[in-house]
C-alpha positions in Angstrom: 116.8 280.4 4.2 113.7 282.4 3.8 111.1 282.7 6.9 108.4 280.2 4.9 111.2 277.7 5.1 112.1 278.2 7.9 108.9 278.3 9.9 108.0 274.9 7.5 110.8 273.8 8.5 110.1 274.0 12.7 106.6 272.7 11.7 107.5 269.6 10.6 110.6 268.9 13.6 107.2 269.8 15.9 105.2 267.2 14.1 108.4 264.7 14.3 108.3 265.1 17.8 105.1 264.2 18.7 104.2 262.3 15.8 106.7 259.7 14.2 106.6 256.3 14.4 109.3 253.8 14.3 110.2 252.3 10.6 109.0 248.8 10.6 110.8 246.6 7.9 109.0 243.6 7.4 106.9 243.4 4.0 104.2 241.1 5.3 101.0 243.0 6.0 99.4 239.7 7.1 95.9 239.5 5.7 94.4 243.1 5.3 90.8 243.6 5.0 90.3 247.8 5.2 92.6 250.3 3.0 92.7 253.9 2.8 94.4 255.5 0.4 94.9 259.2 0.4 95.5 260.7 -3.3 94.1 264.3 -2.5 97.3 265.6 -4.5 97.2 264.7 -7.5 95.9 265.9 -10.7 92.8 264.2 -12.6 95.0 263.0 -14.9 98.2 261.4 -12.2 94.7 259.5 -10.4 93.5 257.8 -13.5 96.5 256.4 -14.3 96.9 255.0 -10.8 93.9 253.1 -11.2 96.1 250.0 -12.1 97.0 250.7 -8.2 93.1 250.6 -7.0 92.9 246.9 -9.3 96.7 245.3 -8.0 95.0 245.5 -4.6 91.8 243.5 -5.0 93.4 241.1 -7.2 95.4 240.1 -4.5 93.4 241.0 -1.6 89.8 240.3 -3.5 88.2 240.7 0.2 89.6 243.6 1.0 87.6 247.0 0.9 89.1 250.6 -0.4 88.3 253.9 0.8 89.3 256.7 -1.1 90.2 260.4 -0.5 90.9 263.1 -3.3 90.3 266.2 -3.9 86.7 268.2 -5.4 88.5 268.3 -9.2 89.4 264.7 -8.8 86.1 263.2 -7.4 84.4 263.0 -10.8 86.7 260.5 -12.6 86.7 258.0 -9.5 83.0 258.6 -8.4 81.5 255.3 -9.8 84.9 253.4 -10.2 84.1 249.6 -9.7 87.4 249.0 -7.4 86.3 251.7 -4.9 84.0 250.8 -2.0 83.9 254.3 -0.5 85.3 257.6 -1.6 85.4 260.8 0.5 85.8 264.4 -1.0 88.7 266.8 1.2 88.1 270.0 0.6 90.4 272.5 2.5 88.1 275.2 2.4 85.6 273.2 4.0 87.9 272.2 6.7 87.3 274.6 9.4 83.7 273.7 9.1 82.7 271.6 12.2 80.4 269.2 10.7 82.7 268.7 7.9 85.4 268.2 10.0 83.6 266.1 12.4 82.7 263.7 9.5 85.7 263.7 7.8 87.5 262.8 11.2 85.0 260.0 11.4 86.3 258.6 8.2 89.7 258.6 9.2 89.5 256.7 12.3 87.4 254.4 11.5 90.3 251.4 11.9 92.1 250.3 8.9 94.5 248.2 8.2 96.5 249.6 5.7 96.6 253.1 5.0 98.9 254.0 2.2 100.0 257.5 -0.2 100.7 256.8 -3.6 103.4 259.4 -5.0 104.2 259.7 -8.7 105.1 263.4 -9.4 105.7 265.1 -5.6 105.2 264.6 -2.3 102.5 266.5 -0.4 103.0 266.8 3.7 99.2 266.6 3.8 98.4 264.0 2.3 101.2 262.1 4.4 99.6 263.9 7.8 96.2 262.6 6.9 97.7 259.2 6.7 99.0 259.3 10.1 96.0 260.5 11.3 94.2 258.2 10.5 93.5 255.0 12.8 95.6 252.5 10.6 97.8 249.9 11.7 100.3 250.0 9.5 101.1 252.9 7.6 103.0 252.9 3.8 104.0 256.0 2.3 107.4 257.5 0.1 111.2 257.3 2.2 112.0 259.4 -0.9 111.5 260.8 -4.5 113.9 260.1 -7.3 116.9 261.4 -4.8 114.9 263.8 -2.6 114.4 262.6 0.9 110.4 263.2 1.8 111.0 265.2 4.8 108.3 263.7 6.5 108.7 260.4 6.1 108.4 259.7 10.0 104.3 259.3 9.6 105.0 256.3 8.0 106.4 252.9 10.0 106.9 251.0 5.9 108.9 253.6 4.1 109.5 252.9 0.4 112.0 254.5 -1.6 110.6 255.5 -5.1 113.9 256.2 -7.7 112.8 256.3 -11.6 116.0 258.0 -13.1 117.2 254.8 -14.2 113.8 254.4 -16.1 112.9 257.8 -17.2 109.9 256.5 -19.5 108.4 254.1 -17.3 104.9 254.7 -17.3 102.7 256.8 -14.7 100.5 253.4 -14.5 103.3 251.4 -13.9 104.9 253.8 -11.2 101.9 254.3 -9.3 102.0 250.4 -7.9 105.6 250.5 -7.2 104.4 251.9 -3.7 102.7 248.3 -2.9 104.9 246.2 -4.8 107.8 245.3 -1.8 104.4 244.1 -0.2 103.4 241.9 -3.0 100.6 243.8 -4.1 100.6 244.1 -7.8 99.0 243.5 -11.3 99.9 243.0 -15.0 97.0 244.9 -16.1 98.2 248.9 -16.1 95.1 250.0 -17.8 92.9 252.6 -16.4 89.1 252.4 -16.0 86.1 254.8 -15.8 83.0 252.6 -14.4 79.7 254.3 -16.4 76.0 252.9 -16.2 72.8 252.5 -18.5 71.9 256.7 -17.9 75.4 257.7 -19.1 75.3 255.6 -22.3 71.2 257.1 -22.8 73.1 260.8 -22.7 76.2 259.6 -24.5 73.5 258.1 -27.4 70.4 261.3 -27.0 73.8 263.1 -27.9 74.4 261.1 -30.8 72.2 261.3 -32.3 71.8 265.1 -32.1 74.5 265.4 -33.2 72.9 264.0 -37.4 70.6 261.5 -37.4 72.1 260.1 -40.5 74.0 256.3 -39.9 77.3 254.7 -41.0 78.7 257.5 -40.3 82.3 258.1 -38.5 82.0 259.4 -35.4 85.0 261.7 -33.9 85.7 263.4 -31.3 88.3 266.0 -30.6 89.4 267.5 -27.3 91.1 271.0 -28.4 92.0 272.6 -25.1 94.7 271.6 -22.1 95.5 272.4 -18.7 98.8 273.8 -19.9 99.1 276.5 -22.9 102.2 274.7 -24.4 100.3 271.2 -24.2 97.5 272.9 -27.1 98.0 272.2 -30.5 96.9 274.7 -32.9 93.3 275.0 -33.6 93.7 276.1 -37.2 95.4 273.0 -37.3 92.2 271.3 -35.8 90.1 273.0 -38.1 92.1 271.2 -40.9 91.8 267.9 -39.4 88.0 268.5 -38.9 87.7 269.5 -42.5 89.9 266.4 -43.9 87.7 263.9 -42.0 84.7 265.2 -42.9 85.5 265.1 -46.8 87.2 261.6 -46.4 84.8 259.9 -44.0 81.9 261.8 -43.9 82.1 262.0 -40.2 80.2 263.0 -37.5 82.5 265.3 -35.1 81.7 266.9 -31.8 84.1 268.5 -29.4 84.6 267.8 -25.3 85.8 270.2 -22.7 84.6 272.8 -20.1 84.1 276.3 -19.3 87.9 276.9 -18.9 87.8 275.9 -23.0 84.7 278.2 -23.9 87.7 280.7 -25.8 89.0 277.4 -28.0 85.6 275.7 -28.8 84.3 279.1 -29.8 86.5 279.8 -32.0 86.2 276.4 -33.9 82.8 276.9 -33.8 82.4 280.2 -35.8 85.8 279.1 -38.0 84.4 275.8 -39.8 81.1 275.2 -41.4 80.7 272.3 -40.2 78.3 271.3 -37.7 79.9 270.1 -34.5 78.2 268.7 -31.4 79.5 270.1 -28.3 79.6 267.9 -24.9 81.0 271.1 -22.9 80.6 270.5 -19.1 79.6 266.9 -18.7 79.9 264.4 -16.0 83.1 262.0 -16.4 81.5 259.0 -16.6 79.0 260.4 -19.6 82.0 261.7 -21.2 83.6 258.3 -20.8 80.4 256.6 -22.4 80.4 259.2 -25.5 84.2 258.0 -26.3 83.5 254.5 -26.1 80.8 254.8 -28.5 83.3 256.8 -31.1 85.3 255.7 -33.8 88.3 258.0 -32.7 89.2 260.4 -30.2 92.0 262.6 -30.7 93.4 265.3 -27.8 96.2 267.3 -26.8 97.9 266.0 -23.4 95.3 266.9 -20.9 92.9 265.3 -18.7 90.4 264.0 -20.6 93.4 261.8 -22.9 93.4 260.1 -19.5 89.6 259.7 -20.0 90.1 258.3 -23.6 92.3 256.3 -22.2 90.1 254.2 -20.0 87.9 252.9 -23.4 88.9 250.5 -26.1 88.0 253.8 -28.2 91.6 254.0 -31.1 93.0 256.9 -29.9 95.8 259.8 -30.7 97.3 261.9 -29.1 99.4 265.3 -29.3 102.6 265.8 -27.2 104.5 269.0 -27.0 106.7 268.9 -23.8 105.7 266.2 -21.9 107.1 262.8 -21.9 104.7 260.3 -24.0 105.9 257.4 -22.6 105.4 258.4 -19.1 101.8 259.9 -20.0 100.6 258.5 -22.6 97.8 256.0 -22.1 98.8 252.2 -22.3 96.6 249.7 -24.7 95.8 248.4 -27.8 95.1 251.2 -30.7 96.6 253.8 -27.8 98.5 256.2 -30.0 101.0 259.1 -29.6 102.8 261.2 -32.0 105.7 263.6 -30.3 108.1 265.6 -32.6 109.7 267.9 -30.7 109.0 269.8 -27.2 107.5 272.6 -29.6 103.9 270.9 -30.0 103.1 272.5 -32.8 106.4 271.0 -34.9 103.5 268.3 -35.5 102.1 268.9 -38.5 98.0 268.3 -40.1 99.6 265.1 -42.2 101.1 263.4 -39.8 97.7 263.4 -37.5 95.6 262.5 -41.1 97.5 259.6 -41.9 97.6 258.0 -38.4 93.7 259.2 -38.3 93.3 257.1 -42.2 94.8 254.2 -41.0 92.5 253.6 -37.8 89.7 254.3 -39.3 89.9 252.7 -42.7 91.1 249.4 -40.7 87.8 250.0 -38.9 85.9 250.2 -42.2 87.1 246.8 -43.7 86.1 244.9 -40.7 
C-alpha cells in the first residue's frame, strides 16, 4: 500500500472515531422544511442532469426550501434555477481564508433538516465531510457505489446503497433521485431546467439578429469542442454540415463555447465562408436563451448538450465513447446518434439526414 493510502487511510479511521454516527433505518423523515444538498463534485454536466433531484423534492415537499453547494465551474448552470432557494459557491482555494470560511461555516450550521449527497459517478470524502458538518438532523448519503463500499459512509445515520450494473443505461437523471427515493421523494419528470429572465432573451435576440438581419431563416447552432479530446467530432466534418445547411435551408449558424475552444472555433472560422456568429464566453442562462430560440442545436458530448438539453430546442448529438443512454438528454425531439466508441465512425450523412428531418417537419408546421 503506498504512503497516500496509507496516510488516507489513518485519516479517515481518525474521522470515524470522532465523527460517525449510528445508521438509522427508518425512511420517514417526518415533515422536512430546510435541505442542503452538497454537489461540489460533480461536473457541470453530472449537476444538470440531477436537476430532476432539485424538482422530486418540492413536488413532494412544495414547502420545503433548498440550499445548494457546488463548485465555482458549476455555479453558472444553477445560479438562477427556479427550485433553488439559496446556493453557496465552495471554493477550496478560498478556504483558508477567514472571512470565507467564517461564512461558509455559517451556512453550514444554520439547522437543517435534511442534508443529503447525491452520487452518480464517484464518491468524494468532502463532499460527505461537509455534510456531516453541517447542523442537520438527519443526514443521507451513498452505503456504496455499484459494489464499492464508500469508505466513509459513517457521516451519514440513512445510508443508501446505489447498484446500477443491473441497469447499465439507466439515465444520469433518473439515477440522481435514487438517493431520495427509499424516502419517498421522487418525480416522473427527469428533465433538466436552466431558469433564464427577460435580459438573457434581449442578449440571446441583440445576438440574433447580428448574426443577418434577414427572417425566415433557420437558425443553428453548433457546439464543436468538448471537455474530452475523444468526445470531439471532426471539424472538417462540421464544416460540411455547416456548408449542407446553409445550401439546403439557408440558415443562419453561430457557434457556442469558451476560451478553452478558441483553437476549434478558429479554425472553422478561417475554413468556411460563411458568416458565423460566435457566442464564445457567455453566461449559462444567455446561452440557454440563445438555444431556445434556435431551430437546432447540434454538439459533441460535452457540457453545454446538457445545456441544450434543458430547452424544447430538437436537438442531436454526437457520441464517441460515452454511453448515450446514460448521458444523453431525455425529451421530446432529444436525439443521439452513436456508431462506435471511435466518434468519428459517424459520418456527415448520417448527422444531414437526422438534421433534414427536424427541420423540414419544422417547415411544414
Amino acid at each position: 500500500m503506498s504512503f497516500e493510502k496509507q496516510l488516507s487511510r489513518l485519516v479517515c479511521l481518525a474521522f470515524e472515531k470522532t465523527m460517525s454516527l449510528e445508521e438509522n433505518k427508518n425512511l420517514d423523515l417526518g415533515d422536512p422544511k430546510n435541505f442542503i444538498i452538497i454537489r461540489q463534485h460533480n461536473q457541470l454536466g453530472d449537476l444538470l442532469s440531477g436537476v430532476s433531484l432539485f424538482r422530486a423534492i418540492k413536488e413532494t415537499y412544495p414547502a420545503s426550501k433548498i440550499t445548494l453547494i457546488v463548485s465555482p465551474s458549476n455555479y453558472p448552470g444553477l445560479m438562477k434555477n427556479k427550485f433553488i432557494d439559496e446556493i453557496f459557491i465552495f471554493d477550496k482555494k478560498k478556504i483558508y481564508n477567514p472571512f470565507y470560511f467564517s461564512k461558509f461555516l455559517k451556512l453550514l450550521r444554520k439547522g437543517y433538516d435534511v442534508a443529503v449527497v447525491p452520487v452518480v459517478v464517484s464518491i468524494s470524502f468532502t463532499s460527505n465531510l461537509l455534510a456531516r458538518i453541517s447542523k442537520a438532523k438527519i443526514r443521507i448519503g451513498p452505503q456504496m457505489l455499484d459494489g464499492k463500499i464508500n469508505g466513509s459512509r459513517f457521516f451519514f445515520d440513512r445510508r443508501v446503497v446505489l447498484d446500477w450494473r443491473k441497469n447499465p443505461d439507466s439515465n444520469i437523471s433518473e439515477r440522481s433521485l435514487d438517493i431520495l427515493r427509499p424516502f419517498g421523494i421522487n418525480t416522473n419528470n427527469y428533465r433538466s431546467e436552466i431558469s433564464f429572465d427577460k435580459d438573457d432573451e434581449k442578449v440571446a435576440e441583440d445576438f440574433i439578429n447580428s448574426i443577418d438581419s434577414k427572417e425566415n431563416n433557420k437558425l443553428i447552432g453548433l457546439h464543436v469542442g468538448a471537455g474530452k479530446i475523444p468526445n470531439m467530432w471532426s471539424l472538417y466534418k462540421y464544416l460540411e454540415i455547416i456548408e449542407k445547411l446553409n445550401k439546403e435551408f439557408n440558415a443562419k449558424v453561430y457557434l457556442t463555447g469558451s476560451k478553452a475552444d478558441t483553437e476549434a472555433i478558429n479554425f472553422m472560422v478561417e475554413k468556411t465562408k460563411i458568416k458565423l456568429g460566435l457566442f464564445i464566453d457567455r453566461k449559462i442562462p444567455e446561452v440557454a436563451a440563445l438555444i431556445s430560440k434556435s431551430d437546432l442545436f447540434i454538439s459533441n458530448d460535452t457540457g453545454i448538450m446538457h445545456v441544450a438539453g434543458t430547452t424544447n430546442t430538437p436537438q442531436i448529438t454526437i457520441f464517441g465513447p460515452t454511453n448515450p443512454f446514460n448521458w444523453a438528454p431525455i425529451g421530446e425531439n432529444k436525439l443521439f446518434i452513436r456508431k462506435s466508441e471511435l466518434i468519428d465512425d459517424v459520418e456527415v450523412e448520417d448527422i444531414y439526414d437526422m438534421c433534414k428531418n427536424i427541420l423540414s417537419k419544422k417547415s411544414a408546421k
